[in-house]
N, CA, C and O atoms as a CHARMM CRD file, in Angstrom:
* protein
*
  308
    1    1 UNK  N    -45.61200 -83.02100 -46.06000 PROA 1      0.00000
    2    1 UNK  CA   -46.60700 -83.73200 -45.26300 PROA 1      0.00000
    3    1 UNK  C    -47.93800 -83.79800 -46.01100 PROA 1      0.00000
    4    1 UNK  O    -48.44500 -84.87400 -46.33000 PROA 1      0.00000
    5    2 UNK  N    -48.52100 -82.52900 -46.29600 PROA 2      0.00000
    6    2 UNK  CA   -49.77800 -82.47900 -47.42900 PROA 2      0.00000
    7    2 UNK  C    -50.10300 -83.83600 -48.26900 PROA 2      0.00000
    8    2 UNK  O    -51.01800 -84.65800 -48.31300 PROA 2      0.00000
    9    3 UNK  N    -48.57900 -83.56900 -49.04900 PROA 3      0.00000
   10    3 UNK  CA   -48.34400 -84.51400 -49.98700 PROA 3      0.00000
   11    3 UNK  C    -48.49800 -86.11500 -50.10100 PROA 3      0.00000
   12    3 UNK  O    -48.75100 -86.64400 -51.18300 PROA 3      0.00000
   13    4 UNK  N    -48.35800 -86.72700 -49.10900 PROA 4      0.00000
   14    4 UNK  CA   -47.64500 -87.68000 -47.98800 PROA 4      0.00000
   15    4 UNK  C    -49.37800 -88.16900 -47.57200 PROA 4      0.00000
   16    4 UNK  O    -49.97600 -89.19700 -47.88900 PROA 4      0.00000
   17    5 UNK  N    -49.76600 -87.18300 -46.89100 PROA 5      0.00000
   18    5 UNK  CA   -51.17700 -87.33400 -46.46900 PROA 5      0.00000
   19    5 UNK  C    -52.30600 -87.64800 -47.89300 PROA 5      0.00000
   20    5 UNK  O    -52.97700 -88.66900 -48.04300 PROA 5      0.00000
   21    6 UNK  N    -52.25800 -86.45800 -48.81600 PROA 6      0.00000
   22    6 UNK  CA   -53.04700 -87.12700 -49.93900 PROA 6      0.00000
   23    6 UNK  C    -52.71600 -88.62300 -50.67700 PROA 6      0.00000
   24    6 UNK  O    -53.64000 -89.31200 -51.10800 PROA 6      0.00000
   25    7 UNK  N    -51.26000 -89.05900 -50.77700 PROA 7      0.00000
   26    7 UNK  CA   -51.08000 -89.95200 -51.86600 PROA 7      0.00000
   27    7 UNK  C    -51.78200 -91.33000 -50.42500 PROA 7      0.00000
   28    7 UNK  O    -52.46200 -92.31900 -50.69900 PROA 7      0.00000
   29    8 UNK  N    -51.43000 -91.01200 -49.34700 PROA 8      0.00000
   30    8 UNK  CA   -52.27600 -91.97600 -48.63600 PROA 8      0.00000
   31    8 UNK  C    -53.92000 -92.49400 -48.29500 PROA 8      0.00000
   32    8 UNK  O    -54.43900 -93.59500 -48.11300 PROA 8      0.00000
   33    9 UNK  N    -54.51800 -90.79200 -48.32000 PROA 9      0.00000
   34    9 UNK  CA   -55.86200 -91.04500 -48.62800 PROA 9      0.00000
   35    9 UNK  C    -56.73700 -91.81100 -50.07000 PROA 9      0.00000
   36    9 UNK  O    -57.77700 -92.46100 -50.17200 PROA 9      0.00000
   37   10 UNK  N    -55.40100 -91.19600 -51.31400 PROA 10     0.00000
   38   10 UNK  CA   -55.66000 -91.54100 -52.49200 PROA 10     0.00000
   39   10 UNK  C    -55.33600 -93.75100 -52.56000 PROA 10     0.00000
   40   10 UNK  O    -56.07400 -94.53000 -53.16300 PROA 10     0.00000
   41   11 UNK  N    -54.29000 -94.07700 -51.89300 PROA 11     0.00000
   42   11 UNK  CA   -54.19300 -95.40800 -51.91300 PROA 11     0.00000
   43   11 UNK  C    -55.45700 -95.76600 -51.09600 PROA 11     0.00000
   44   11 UNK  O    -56.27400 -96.54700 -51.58500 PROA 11     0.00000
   45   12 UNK  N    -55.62000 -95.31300 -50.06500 PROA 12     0.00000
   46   12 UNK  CA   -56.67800 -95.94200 -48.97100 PROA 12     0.00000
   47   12 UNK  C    -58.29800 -96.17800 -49.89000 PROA 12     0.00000
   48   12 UNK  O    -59.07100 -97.12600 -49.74900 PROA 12     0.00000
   49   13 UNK  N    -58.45900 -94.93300 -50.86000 PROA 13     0.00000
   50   13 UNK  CA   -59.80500 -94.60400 -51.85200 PROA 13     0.00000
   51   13 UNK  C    -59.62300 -96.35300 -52.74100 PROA 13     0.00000
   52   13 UNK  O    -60.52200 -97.19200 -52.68500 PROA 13     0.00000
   53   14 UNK  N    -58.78600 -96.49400 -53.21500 PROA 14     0.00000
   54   14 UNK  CA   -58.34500 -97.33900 -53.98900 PROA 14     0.00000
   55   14 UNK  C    -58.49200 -98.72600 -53.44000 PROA 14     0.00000
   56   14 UNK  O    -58.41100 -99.62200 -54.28100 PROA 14     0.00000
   57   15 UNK  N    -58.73600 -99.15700 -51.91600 PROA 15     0.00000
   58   15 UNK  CA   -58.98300-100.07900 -51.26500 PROA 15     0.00000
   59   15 UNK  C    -57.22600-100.68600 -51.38400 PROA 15     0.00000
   60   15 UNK  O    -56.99400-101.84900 -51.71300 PROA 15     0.00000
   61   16 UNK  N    -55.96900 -99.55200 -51.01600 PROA 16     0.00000
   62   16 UNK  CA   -55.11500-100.34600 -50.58200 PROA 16     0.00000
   63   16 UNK  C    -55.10300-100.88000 -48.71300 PROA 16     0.00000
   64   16 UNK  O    -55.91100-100.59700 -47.82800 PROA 16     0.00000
   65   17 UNK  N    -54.35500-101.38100 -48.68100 PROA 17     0.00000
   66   17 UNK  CA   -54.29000-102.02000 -47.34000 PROA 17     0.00000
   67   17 UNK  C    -53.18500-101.20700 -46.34500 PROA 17     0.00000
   68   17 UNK  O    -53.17700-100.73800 -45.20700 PROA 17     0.00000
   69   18 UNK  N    -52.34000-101.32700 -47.38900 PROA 18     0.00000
   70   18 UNK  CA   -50.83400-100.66400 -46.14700 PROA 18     0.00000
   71   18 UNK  C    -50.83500 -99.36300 -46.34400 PROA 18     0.00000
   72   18 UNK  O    -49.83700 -99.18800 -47.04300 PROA 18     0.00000
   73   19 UNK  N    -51.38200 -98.23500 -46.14600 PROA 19     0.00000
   74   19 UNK  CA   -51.36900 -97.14100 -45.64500 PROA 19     0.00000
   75   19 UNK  C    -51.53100 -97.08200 -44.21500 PROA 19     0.00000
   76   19 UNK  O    -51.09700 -96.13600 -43.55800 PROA 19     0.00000
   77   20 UNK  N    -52.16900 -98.10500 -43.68900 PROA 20     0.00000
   78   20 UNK  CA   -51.93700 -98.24200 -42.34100 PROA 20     0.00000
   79   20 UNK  C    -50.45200 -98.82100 -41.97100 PROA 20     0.00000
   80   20 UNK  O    -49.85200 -99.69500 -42.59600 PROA 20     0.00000
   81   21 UNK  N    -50.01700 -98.14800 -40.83900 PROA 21     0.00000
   82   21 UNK  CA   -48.81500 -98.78300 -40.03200 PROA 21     0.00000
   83   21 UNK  C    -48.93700-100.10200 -39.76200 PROA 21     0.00000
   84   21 UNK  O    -48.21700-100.99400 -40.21100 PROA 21     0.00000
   85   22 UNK  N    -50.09300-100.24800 -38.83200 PROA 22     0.00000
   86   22 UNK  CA   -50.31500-101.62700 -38.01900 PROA 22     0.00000
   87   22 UNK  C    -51.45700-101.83400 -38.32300 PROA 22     0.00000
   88   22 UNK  O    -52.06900-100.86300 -38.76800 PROA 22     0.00000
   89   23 UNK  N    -52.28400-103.31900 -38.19500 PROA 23     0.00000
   90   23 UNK  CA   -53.83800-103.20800 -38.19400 PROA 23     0.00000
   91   23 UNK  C    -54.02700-102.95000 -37.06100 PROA 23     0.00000
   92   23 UNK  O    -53.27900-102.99400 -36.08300 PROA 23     0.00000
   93   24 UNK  N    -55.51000-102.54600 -37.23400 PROA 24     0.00000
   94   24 UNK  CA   -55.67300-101.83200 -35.50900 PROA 24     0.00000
   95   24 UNK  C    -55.76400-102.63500 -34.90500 PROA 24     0.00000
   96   24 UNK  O    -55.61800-103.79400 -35.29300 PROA 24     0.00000
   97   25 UNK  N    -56.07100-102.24900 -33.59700 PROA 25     0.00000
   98   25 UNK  CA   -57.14000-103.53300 -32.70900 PROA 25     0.00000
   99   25 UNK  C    -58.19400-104.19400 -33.00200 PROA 25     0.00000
  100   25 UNK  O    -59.22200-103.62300 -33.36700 PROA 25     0.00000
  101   26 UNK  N    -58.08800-105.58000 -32.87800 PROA 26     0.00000
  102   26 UNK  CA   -59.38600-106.59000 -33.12300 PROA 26     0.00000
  103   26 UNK  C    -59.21800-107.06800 -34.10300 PROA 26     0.00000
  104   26 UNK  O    -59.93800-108.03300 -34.35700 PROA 26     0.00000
  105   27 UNK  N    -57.87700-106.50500 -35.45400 PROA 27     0.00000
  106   27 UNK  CA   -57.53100-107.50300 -36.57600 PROA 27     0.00000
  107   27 UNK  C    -56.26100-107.72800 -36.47900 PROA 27     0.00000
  108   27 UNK  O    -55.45200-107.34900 -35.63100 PROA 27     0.00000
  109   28 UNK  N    -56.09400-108.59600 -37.72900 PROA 28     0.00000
  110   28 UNK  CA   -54.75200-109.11800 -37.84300 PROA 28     0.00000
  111   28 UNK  C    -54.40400-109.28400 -39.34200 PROA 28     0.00000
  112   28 UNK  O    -54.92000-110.26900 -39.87100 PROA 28     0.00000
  113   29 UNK  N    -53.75600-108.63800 -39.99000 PROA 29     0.00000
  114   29 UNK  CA   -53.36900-108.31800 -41.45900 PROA 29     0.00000
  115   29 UNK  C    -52.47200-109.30600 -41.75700 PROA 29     0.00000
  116   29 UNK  O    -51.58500-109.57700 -40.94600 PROA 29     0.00000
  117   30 UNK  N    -52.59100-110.02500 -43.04800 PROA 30     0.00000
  118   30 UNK  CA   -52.80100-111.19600 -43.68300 PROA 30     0.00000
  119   30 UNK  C    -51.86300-110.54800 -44.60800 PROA 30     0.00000
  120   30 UNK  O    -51.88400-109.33800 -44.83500 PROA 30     0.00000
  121   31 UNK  N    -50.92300-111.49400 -45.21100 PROA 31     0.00000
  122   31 UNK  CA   -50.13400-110.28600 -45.97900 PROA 31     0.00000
  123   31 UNK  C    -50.93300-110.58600 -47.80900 PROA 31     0.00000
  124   31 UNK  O    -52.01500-111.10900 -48.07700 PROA 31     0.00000
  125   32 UNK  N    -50.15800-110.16500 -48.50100 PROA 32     0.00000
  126   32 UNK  CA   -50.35600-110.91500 -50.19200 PROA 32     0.00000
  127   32 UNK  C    -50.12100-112.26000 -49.75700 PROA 32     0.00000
  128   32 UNK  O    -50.99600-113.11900 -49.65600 PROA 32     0.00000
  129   33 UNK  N    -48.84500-112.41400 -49.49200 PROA 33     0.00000
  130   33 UNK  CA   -48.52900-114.05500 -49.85500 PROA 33     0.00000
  131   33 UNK  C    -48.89300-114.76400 -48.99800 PROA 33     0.00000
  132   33 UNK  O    -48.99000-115.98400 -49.12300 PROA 33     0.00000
  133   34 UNK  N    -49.15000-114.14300 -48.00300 PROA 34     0.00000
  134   34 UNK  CA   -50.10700-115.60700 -46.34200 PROA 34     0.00000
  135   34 UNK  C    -51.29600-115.38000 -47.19700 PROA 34     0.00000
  136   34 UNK  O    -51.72300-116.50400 -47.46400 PROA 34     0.00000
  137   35 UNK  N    -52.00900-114.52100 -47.73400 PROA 35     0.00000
  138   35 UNK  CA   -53.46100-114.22000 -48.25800 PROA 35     0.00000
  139   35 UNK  C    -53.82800-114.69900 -49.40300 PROA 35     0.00000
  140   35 UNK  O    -54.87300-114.33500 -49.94300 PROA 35     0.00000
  141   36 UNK  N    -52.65500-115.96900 -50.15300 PROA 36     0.00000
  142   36 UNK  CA   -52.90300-116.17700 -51.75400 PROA 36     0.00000
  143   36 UNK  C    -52.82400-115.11900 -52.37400 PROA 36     0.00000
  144   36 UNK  O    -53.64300-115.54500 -53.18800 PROA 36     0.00000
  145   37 UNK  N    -52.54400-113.87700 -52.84900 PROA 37     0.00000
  146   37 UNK  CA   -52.34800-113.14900 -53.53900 PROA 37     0.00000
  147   37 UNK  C    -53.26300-111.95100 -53.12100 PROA 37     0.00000
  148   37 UNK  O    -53.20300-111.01600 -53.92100 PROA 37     0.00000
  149   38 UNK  N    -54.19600-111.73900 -51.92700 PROA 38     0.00000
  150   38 UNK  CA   -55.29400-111.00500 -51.90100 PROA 38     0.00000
  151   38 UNK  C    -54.70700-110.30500 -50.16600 PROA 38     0.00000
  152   38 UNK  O    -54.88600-111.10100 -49.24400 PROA 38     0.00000
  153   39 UNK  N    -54.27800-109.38800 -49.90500 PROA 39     0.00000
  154   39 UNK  CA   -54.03700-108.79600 -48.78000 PROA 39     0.00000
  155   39 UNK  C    -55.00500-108.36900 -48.03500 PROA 39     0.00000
  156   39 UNK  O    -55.75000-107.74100 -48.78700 PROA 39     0.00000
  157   40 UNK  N    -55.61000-108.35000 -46.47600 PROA 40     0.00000
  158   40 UNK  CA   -56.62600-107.89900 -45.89500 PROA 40     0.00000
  159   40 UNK  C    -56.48700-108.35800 -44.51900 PROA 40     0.00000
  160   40 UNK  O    -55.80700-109.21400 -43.95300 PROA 40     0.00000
  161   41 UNK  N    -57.36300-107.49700 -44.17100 PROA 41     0.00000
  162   41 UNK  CA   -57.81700-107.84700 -42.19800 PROA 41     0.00000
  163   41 UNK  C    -58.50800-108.71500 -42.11700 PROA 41     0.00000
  164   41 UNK  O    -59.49400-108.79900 -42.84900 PROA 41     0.00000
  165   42 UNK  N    -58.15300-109.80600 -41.02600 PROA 42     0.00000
  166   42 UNK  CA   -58.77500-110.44800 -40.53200 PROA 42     0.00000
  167   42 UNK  C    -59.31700-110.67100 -39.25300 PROA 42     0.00000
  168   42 UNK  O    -58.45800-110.88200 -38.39800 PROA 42     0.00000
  169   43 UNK  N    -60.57300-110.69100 -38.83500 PROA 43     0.00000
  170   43 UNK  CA   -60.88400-110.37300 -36.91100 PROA 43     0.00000
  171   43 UNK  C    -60.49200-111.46000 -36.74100 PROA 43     0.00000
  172   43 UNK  O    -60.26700-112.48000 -37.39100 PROA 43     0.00000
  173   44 UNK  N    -60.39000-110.78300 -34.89000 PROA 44     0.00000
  174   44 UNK  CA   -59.51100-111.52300 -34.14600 PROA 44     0.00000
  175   44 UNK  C    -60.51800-111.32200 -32.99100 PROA 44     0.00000
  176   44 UNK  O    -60.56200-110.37400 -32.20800 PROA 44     0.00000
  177   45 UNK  N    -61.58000-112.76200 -33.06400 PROA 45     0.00000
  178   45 UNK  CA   -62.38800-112.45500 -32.31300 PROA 45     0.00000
  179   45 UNK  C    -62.57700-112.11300 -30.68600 PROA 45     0.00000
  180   45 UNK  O    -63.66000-111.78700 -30.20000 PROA 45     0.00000
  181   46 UNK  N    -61.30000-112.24800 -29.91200 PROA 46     0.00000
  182   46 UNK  CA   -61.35200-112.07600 -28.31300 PROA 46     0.00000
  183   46 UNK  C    -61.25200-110.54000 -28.50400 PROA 46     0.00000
  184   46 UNK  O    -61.91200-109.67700 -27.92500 PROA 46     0.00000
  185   47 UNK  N    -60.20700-110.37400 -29.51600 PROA 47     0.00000
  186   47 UNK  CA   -60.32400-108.29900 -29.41500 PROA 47     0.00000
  187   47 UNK  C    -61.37200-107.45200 -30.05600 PROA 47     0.00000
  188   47 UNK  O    -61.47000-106.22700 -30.12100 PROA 47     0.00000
  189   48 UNK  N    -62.09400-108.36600 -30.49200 PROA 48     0.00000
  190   48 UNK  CA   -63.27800-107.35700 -31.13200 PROA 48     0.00000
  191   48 UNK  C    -64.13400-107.52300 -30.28800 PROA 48     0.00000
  192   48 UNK  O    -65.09400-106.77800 -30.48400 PROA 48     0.00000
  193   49 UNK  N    -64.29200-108.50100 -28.97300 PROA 49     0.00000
  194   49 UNK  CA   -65.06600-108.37400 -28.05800 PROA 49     0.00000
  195   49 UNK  C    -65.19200-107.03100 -27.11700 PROA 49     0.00000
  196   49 UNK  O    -66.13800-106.54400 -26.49800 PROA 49     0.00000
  197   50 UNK  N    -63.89600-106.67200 -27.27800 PROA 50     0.00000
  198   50 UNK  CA   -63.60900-106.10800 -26.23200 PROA 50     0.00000
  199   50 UNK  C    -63.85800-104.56400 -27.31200 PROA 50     0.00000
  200   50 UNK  O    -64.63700-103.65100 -27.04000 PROA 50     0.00000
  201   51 UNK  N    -63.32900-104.61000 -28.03300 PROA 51     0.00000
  202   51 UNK  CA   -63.93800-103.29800 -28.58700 PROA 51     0.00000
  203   51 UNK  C    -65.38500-102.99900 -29.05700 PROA 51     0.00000
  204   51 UNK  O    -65.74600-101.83200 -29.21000 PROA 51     0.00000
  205   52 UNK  N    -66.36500-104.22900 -29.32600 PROA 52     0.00000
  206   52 UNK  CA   -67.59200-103.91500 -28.80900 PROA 52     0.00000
  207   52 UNK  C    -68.21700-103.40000 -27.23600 PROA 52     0.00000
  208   52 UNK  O    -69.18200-102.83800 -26.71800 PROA 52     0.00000
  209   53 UNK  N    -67.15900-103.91700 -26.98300 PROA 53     0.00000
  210   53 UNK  CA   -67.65300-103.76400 -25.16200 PROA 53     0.00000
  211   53 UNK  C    -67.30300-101.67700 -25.00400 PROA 53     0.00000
  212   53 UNK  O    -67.80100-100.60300 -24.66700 PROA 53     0.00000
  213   54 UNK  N    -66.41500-102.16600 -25.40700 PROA 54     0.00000
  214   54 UNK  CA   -65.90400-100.28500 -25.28800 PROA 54     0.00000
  215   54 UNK  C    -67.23500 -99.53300 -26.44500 PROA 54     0.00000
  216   54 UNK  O    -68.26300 -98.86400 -26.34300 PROA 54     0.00000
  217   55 UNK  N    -66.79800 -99.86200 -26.99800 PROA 55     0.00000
  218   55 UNK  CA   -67.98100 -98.92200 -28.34800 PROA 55     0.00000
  219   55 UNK  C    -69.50100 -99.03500 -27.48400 PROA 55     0.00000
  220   55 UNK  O    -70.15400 -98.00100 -27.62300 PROA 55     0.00000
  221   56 UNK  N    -70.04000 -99.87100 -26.80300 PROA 56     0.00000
  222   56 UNK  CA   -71.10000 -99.37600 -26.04100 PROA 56     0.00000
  223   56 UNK  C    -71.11600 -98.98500 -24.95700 PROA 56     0.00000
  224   56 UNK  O    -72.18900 -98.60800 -24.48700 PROA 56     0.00000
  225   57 UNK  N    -70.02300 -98.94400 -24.24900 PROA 57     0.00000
  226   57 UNK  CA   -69.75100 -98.13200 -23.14200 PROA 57     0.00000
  227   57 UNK  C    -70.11200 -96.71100 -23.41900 PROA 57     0.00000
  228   57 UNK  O    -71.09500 -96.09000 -23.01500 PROA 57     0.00000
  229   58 UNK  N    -68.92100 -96.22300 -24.35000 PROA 58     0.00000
  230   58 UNK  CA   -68.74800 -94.77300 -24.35200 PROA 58     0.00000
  231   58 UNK  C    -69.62800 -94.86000 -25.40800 PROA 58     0.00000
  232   58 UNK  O    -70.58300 -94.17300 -25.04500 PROA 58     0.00000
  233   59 UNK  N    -69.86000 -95.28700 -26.46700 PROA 59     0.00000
  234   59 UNK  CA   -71.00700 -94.49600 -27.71500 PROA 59     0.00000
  235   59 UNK  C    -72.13400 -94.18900 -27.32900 PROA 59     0.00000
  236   59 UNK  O    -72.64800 -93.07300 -27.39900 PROA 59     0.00000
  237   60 UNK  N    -72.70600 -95.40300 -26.78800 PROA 60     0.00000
  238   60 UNK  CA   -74.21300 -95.75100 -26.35000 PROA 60     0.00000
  239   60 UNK  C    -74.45400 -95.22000 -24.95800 PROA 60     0.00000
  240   60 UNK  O    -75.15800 -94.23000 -24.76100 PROA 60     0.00000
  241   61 UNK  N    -73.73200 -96.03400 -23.80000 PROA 61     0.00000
  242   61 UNK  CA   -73.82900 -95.36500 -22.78500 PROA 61     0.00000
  243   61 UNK  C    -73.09600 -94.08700 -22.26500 PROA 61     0.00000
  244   61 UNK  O    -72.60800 -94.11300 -21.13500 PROA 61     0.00000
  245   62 UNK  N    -73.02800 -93.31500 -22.80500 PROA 62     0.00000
  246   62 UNK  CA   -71.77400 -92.46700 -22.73500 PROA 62     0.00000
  247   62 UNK  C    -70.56200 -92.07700 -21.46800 PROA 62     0.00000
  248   62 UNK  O    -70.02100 -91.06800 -21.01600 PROA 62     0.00000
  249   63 UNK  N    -70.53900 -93.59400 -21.23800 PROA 63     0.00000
  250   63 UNK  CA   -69.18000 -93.76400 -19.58200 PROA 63     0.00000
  251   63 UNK  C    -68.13200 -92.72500 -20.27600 PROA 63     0.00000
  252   63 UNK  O    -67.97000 -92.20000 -21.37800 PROA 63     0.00000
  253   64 UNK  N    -67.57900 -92.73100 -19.12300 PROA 64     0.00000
  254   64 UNK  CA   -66.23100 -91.70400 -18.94600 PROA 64     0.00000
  255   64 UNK  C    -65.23900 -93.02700 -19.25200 PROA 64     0.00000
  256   64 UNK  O    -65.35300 -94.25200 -19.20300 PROA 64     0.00000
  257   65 UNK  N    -64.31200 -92.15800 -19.56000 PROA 65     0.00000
  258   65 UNK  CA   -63.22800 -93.19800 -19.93000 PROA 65     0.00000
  259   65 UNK  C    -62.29100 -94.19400 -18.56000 PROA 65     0.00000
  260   65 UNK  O    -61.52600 -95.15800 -18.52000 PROA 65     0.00000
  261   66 UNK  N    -63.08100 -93.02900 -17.37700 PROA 66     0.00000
  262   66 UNK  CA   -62.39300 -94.06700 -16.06100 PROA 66     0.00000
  263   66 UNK  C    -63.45500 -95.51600 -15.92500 PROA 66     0.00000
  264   66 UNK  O    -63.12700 -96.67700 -15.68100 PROA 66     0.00000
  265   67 UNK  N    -64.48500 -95.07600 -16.12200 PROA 67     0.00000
  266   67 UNK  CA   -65.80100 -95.99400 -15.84400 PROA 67     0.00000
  267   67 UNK  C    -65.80500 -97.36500 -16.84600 PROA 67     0.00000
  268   67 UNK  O    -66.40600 -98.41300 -16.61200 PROA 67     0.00000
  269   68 UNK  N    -64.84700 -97.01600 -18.19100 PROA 68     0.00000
  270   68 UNK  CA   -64.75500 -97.96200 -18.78300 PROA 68     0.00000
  271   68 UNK  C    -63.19000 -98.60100 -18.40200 PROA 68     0.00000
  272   68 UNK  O    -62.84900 -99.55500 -19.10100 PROA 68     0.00000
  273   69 UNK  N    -62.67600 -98.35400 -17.83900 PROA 69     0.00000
  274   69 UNK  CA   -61.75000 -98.76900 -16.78800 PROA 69     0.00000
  275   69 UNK  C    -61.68200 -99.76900 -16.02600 PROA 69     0.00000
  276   69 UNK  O    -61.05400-100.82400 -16.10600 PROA 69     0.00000
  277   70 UNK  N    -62.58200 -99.23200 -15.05900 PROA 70     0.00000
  278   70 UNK  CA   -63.20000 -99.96500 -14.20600 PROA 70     0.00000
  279   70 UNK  C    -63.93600-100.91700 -14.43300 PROA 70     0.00000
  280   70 UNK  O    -63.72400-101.89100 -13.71100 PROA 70     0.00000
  281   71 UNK  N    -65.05100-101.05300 -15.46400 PROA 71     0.00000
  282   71 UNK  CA   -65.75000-101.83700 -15.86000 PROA 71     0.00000
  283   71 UNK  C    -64.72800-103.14500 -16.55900 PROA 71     0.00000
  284   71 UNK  O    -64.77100-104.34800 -16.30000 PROA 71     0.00000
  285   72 UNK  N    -63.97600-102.52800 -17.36100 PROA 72     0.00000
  286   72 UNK  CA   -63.47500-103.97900 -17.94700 PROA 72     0.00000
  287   72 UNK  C    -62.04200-104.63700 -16.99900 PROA 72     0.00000
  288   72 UNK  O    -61.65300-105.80400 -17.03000 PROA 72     0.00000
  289   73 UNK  N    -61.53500-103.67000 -16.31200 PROA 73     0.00000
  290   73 UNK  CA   -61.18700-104.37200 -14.98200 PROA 73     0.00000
  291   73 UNK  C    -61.66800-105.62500 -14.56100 PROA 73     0.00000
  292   73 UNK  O    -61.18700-106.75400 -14.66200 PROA 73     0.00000
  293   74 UNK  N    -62.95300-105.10600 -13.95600 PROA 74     0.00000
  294   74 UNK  CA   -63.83600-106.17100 -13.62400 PROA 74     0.00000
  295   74 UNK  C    -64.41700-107.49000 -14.34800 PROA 74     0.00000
  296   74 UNK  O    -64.71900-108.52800 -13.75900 PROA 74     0.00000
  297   75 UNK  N    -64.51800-107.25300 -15.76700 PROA 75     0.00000
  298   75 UNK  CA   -64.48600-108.11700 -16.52400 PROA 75     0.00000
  299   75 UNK  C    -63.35600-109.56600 -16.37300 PROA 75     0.00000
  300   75 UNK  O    -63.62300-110.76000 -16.51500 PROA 75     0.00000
  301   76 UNK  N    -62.25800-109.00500 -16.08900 PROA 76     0.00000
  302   76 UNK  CA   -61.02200-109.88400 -16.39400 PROA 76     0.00000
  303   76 UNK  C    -61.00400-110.30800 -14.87200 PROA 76     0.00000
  304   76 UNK  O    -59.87800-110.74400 -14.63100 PROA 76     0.00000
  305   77 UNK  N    -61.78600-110.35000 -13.78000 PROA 77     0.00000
  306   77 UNK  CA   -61.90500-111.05400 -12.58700 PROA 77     0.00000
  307   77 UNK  C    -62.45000-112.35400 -12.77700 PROA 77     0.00000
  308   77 UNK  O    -62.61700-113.10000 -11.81200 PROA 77     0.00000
C-alpha cells in the first residue's frame, strides 16, 4: 500500500492526470485522444455552482452539514 500510495503521489507531483479514479465533482476528464494529445479537467459549470454554494456554506459560514441540506433543497424548488 505505502508503495502504491507514493508512486501515486510521485505521478500526481509530475502533473499526471489518472491517479485519480474519477474526476471529482464539477469536472469532466477529457481523455489524451478527446484532448488532442493533452489530457485534463474540464468544469462543468452547473456542478461547480453547486460546489461553490457548499464551499461557502460550510467554509465561510460554517453550516452544519444538515443546514446545507436544507438549504440546497430549497434551492432546487
Amino acid at each position: 500500500m505505502e508503495r502504491s500510495r507514493r508512486g501515486k503521489k510521485h505521478a500526481a507531483l509530475r502533473g499526471s492526470l489518472n491517479v485519480m479514479a474519477n474526476a471529482p465533482y464539477g469536472y469532466h476528464y477529457v481523455t489524451v485522444h478527446d484532448g488532442g494529445g493533452e489530457a485534463r479537467f474540464e468544469l462543468v459549470p452547473d456542478q461547480a455552482d453547486v460546489v461553490r454554494d457548499i464551499f461557502t456554506w460550510v467554509g465561510q459560514e460554517r453550516c452544519s452539514l444538515g443546514e446545507v441540506c436544507r438549504r440546497y433543497r430549497a434551492t432546487e424548488d
